[in-house]
C-alpha positions as CSV (number, residue, x, y, z in Angstrom):
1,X,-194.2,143.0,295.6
2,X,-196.3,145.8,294.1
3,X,-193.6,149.3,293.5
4,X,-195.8,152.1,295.8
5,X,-195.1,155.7,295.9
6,X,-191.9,156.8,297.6
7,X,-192.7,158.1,301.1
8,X,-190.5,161.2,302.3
9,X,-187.4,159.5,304.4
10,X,-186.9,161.3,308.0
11,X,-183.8,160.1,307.9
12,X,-181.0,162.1,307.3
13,X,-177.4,160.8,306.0
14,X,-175.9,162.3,309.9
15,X,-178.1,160.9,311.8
16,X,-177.4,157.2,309.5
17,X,-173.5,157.8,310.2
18,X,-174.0,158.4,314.4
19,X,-176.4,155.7,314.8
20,X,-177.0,152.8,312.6
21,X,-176.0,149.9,314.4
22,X,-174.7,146.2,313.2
23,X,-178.0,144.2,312.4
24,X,-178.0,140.2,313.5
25,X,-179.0,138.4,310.2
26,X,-179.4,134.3,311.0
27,X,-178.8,132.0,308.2
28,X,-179.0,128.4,308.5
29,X,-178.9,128.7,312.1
30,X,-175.7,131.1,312.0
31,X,-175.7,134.1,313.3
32,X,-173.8,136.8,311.1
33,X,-173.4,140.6,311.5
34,X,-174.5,142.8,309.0
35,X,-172.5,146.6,309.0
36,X,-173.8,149.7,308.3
37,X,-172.7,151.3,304.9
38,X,-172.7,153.9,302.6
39,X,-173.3,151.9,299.3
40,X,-171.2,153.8,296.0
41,X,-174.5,154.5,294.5
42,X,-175.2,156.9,297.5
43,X,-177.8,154.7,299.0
44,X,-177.6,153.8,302.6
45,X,-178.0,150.2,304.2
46,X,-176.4,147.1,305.6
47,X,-174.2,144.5,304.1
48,X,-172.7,141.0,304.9
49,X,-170.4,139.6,302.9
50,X,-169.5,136.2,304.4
51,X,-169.0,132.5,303.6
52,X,-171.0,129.5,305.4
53,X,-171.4,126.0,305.1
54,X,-174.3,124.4,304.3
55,X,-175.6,120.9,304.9
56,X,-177.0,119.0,301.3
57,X,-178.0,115.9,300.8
58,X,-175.7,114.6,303.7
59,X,-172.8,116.5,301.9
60,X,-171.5,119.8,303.4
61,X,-170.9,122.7,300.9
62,X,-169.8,126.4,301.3
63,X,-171.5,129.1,299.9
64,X,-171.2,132.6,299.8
65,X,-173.7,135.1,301.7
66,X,-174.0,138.5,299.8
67,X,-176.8,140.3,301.3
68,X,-177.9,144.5,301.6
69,X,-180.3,145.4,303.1
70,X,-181.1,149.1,301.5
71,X,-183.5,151.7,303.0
72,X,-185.8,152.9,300.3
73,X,-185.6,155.9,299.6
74,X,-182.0,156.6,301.2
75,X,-180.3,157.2,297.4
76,X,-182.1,160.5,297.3
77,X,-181.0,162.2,299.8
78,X,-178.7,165.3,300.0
79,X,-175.2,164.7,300.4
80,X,-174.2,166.3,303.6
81,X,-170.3,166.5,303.2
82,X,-170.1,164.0,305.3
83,X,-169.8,161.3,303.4
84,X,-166.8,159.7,300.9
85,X,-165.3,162.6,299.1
86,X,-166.5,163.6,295.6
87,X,-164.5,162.8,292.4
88,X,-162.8,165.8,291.2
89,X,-163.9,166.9,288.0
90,X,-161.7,165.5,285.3
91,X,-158.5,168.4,284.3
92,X,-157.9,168.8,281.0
93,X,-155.0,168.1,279.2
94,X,-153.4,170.6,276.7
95,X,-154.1,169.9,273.0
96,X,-151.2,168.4,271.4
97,X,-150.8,171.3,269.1
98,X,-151.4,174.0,271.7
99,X,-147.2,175.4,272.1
100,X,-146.7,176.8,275.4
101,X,-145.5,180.2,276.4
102,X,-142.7,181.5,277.6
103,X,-143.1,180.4,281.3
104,X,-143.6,176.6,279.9
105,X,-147.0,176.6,280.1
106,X,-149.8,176.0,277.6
107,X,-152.6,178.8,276.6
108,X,-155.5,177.8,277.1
């Protein structure tokens, strides 16, 4: 598939939580349920993680499903505080050779 230019998404990250609804995905004639999610890399979509059997050869196997289904686009848009929390920013720790004060506690 050729890459194109990214279209603007009308989407918003809001309007993704309130109504993105499970999607049916069929495979190998069953039916499983793919959720909506907010993937870690900030990109929004559908997942299924799931295990099946399959029919080969006259011998049944299981396999595991791991599907997304990603909307283009979605990693780019703003964070709306609505989502998972950000990572607080790393504190630093006093240098080993940094003696504290009177109170106890390190100059920094």
């Amino acid at each position: 598939m050729a890459k194109s230019a990214k279209a603007a998404l009308a989407l918003t990250r809001e309007q993704f939580r309130g109504h993105a609804k499970p999607l049916p995905v069929v495979i190998n004639g069953k039916e499983l349920t793919a959720m909506a999610k907010e993937f870690s890399t900030g990109s929004l979509g559908w997942n299924i993680n799931d295990k099946l059997a399959v029919e080969v050869g006259g011998q049944t196997v299981m396999v595991q499903v791991g599907l997304n289904l990603t909307i283009i686009g979605s990693k780019d848009l703003p964070q709306d505080g609505g989502g998972p929390p950000a990572a607080a920013p790393p504190v630093a720790a006093p240098a080993a050779d940094t003696p504290p004060d009177a109170s106890g506690q390190a100059s920094f």
